[in-house]
N, C-alpha and C positions, 0 to 999 in steps of 0.2 A: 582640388585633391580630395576633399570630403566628398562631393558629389561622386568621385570615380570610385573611391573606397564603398559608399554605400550600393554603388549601381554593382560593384562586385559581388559585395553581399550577397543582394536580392536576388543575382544570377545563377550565384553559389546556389542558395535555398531552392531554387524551384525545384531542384535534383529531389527535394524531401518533400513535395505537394501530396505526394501520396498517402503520408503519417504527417505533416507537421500541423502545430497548433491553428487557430484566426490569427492572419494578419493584423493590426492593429485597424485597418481601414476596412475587414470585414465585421468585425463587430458592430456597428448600429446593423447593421441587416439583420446577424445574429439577435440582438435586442431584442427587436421588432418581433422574428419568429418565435421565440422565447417565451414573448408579451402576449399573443396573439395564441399559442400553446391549449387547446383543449384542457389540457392538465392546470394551466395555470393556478387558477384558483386553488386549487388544492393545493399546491406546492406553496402559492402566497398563503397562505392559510397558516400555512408553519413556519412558515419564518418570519411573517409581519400577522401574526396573531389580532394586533388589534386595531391594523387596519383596515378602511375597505380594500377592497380587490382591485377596484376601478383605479383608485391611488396609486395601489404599487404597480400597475401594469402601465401607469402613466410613468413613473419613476424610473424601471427596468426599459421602459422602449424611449429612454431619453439617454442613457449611456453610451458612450463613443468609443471608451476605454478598456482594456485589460485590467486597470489600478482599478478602476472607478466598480467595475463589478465587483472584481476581487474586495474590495476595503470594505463596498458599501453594502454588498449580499453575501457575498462567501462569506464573510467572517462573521455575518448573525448567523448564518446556516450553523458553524461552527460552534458560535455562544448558545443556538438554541440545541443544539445535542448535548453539549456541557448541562445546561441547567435543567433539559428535560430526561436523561438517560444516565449522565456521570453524577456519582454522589462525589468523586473529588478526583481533578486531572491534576496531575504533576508534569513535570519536565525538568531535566537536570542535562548538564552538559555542556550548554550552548558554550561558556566560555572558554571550550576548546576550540572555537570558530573564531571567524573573521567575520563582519558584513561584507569587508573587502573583497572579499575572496569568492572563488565558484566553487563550489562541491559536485560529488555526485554521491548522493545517502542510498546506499543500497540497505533497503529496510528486512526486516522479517515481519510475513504477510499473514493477519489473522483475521479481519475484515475488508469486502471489496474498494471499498471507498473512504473509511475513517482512519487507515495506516496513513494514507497521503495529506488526506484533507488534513487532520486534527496537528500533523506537523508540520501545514501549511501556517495555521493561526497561532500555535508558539513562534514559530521564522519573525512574523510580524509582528507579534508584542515585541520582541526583540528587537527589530526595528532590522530583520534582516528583509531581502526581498523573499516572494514565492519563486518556487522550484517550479522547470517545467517539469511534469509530471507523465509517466507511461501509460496507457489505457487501453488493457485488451481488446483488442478489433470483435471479439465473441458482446463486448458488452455496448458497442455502440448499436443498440436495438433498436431506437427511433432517433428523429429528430431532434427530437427538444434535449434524448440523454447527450445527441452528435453535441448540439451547442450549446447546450451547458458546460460538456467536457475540454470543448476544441478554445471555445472564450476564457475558459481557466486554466488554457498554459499545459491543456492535455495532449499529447502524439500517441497515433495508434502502435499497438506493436500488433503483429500477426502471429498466430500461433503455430506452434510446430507442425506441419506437417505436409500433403505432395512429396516431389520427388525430392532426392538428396540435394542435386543442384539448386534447386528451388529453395531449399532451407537453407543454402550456403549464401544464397544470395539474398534472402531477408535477414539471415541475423549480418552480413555484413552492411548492408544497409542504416539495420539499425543501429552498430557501432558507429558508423560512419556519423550519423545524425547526432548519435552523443556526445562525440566528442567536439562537434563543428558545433552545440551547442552549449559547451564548455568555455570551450578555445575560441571562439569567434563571434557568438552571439551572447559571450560574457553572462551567461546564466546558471544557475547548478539545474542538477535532476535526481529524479526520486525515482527510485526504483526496487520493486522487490527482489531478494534472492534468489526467488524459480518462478516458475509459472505457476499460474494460481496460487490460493491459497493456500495455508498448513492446514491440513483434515483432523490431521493426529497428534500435535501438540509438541512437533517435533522440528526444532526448526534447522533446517540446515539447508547451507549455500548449493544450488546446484555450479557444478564447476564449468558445467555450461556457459553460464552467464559471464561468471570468467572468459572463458574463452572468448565469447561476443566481444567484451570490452575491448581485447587486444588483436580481434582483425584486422583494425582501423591502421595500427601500427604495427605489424607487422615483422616488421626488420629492428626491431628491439623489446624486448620486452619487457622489461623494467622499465622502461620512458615510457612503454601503452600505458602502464597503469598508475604510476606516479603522478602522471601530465593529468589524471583525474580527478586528482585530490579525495579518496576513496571515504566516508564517512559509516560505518556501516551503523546502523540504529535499530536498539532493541524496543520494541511494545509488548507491554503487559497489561492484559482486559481481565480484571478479576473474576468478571463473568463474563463469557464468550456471546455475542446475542445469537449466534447463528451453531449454537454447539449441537441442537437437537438436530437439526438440521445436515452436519456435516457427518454426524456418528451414522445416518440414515445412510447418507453417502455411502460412505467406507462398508454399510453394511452390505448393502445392493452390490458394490463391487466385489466381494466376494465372491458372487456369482456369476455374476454377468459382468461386459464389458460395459459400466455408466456411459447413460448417455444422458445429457440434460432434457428438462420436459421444457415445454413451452411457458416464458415468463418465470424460470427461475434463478434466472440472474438478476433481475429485477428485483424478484420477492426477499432476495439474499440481501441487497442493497438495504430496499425498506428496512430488514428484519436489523439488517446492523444497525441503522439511523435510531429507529422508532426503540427497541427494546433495552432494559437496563444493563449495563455493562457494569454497576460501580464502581471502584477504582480503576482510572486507566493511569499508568505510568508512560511516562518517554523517556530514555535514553540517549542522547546523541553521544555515541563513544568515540575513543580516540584515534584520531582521523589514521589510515594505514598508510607510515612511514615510507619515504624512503629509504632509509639502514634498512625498516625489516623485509623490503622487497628486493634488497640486493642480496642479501643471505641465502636466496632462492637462484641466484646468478646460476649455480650451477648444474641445475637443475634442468630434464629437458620441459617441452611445452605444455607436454598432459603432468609430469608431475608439478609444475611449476602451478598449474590452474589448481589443482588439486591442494597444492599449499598456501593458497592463497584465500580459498576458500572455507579451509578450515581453520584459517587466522581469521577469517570473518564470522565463524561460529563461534568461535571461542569468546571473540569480545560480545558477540549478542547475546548466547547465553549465561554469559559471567553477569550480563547488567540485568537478562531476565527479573524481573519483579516477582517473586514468590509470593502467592497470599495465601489465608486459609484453606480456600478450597481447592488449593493444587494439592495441599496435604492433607485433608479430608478423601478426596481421593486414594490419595495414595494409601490409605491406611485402608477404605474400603478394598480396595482391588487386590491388595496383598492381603488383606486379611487380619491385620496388626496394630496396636497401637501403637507403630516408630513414632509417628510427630504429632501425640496425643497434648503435647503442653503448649504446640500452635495456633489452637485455636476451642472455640467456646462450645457450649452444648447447642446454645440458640444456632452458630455457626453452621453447626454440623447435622442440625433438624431441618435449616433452610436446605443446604446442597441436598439432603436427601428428598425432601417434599418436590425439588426442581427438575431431579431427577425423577421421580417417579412420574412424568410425563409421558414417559420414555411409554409407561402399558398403555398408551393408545393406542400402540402399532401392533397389534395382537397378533399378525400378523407375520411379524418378525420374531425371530428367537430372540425372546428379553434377554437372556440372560447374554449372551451374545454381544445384542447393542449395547447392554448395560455395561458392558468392559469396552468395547469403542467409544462410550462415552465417558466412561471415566480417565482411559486413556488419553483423552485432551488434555484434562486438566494433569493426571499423576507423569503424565512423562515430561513435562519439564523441569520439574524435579527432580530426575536422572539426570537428565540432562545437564546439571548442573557442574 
């Protein structure tokens, strides 16, 4: 009977070959390419500091496992962003969880890589398992990013766009894959609110995503999203490392339709990893009820996503972590001292010296960028 459950399984999944993670049997090959990575060295460089290179590439091209990468690399990847970039991570939450149980943590996105990763290594102090995890098909750029993402539990998602049938048939896909990775391969998943990340400091659920969830299920809709066990979790980066960066963004679009340059989803990655963030908080908030999704029974399907979504804003930005410099902001942009007893003079000499990067771009109208970028940090403070 075991053999015929698992040969079901495995026959179930190949449907998902086209986004799902390494099997557990393609990891040493993964390893190996990993090991063997042009880049290697530099990548061992940061995360075993003080050993040789020869070592760790002996170490990395001996792994068989999922656990064995995860436990034995991700999680210093982890400790060395904590100790070289975060002056103090927090987390609160967890014991509204089970280990027992599977989630699916639909997060708000402010870094490409540290949303997922950094609430991958609370899971585990907590002694929960890792999430499999969502990963834009725009950022599987080489090889080595393929299996480092696909050996830690990552599935592609594909971005919006082609013809309409086409997008009905990827996002239902990838419901389809969520849920059968819930329900059937007893795992939770991570997942951000919209696509890419917040520009503008603004975090809100696209109801899109909603929607995706409940393709899967169809002929009920209260049981699609219930049967998910909905987690939604707030992140707060007291300094954003990618802020000059995304204010650039938003600026260019103004104009024109953005289009990304060559290697800068990459350089986004780096920029989050390498650059200070100081306080990061986690949130894991209160998993989304059954009562509160039958309340919604009577509701049709677009207002139903649309309520469900902004039940998902409300608890991200209720737990949002306010620091100084969202109200140093605000004070600059409005022009006022509202929340002048928030924070210090040193406070407020740093945010301005950080900002003043911003006249390199001579380029652009300062003054312009100078409110897209302050707009990261003061509008989630409205938001509140």
């Amino acid at each position: 009977m075991a053999k015929n459950n698992k040969s079901t399984i495995i026959m179930k999944e190949s449907k998902f070959d086209d986004i799902r993670p390494y099997y557990e049997e393609e990891i040493p090959s993964a390893m190996q390419r990993i090991a063997s990575s042009v880049s290697f060295p530099l990548v061992a460089s940061y995360v075993y500091p003080d050993e040789p290179v020869e070592s760790v590439r002996k170490r990395i091209a001996s792994f068989t496992t999922v656990r064995q990468f995860q436990t034995e690399t991700m999680k210093l990847v982890n400790q060395r962003v904590i100790e070289n970039s975060i002056t103090n991570f927090s987390c609160s939450g967890i014991e509204r969880l089970s280990p027992e149980k599977n989630y699916l943590y639909v997060s708000n996105h402010r870094d490409i890589m540290l949303d997922s990763s950094l609430l991958q290594y609370f899971l585990v102090l907590n002694g929960f398992d890792t999430t499999e995890i969502t990963f834009g098909a725009n950022l599987m750029m080489n090889q080595l990013i393929i299996d480092i993402g696909k050996s830690n539990k990552m599935f592609k998602v594909e971005r919006p766009g082609g013809s309409v049938k086409d997008f009905y048939r990827k996002s239902l896909h990838l419901s389809e894959y969520i849920r059968y990775v819930l329900k059937e391969k007893h795992q939770s998943v991570w997942i951000a609110q919209r696509n890419g990340r917040t520009k503008n400091g603004i975090d809100a659920t696209d109801q899109g995503i909603i929607k995706m969830f409940c393709m899967s299920e169809p002929s009920d809709k209260i049981k699609a999203l219930a049967d998910l066990n909905i987690v939604p979790v707030s992140v707060s980066y007291e300094w954003e490392s990618c802020d000059i960066l995304k204010a650039l963004e938003l600026y260019e679009s103004q104009y024109t339709k953005y289009t990304k340059k060559p290697g800068e989803d990459l350089n986004s990655i780096l920029t989050g990893i390498l650059q200070p963030k100081g306080n990061v908080h986690f949130e894991l908030c209160e998993p989304i009820s059954v009562a509160e999704l039958v309340t919604y029974e009577g509701l049709t399907n677009n207002e139903y996503h649309k309520a469900v979504a902004k039940l998902l804003d409300s608890r991200i930005n209720t737990a949002y972590r306010l620091y100084p410099n969202n109200y140093i902001a605000h004070d600059i942009r409005y022009g006022n001292n509202k929340y002048r007893d928030l924070y210090t003079n040193s406070q407020y000499d740093d945010f301005v010296k950080h900002m003043s990067k911003l006249e390199n771009f001579d380029t652009c109208d300062i003054e312009q960028l100078r409110d897209l970028f302050l707009a990261i940090y003061s509008n989630p403070v409205d938001n509140k």
